[in-house]
C-alpha positions, -999 to +999 in steps of 0.1 A: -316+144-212-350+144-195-362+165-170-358+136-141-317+140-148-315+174-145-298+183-113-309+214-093-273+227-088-243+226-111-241+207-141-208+193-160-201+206-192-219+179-212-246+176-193-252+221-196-246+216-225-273+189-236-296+212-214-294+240-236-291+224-272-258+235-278-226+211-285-201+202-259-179+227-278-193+257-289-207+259-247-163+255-239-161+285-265-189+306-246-173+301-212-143+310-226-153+342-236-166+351-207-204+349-220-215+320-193-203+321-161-189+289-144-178+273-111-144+259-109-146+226-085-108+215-080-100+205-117-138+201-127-159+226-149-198+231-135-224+249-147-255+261-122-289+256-140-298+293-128-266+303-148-280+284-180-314+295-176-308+330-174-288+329-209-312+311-228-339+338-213-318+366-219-315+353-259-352+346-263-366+357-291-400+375-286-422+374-322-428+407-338 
C-alpha cells in the first residue's frame, strides 16, 4: 500500500493490516484481545489510522 491509499479515517482489516506490516490474521487476533481498539460499522470491521498509529508508537523500540 502506498501512502496515496491510505485513508485518513478507518481502514478495513486488510488494509490496517498492510499498514502496519502485520498479517490479516494475527491484527483479528490483537483486536480480539482487546490490544487494538476497533469501530463496528453494521457488520464491517474498521480500524482509525490514529488507533494504528498510536500502537505501533507505543511498541517502538528506542536503541540503547
Amino acid at each position: 500500500m502506498t501512502q496515496n491509499h491510505i485513508k485518513q479515517g478507518a481502514m478495513s482489516l486488510t488494509e490496517s493490516a498492510d499498514y502496519i506490516g502485520v498479517s490479516p490474521r494475527y491484527l483479528w487476533s490483537l483486536k480480539d484481545k482487546g490490544v487494538i481498539p476497533f469501530v463496528s460499522v453494521g457488520s464491517r470491521i474498521l480500524f482509525r489510522k490514529a488507533t494504528l498509529d498510536a500502537f505501533l508508537k507505543d511498541k517502538e523500540v528506542k536503541a540503547s
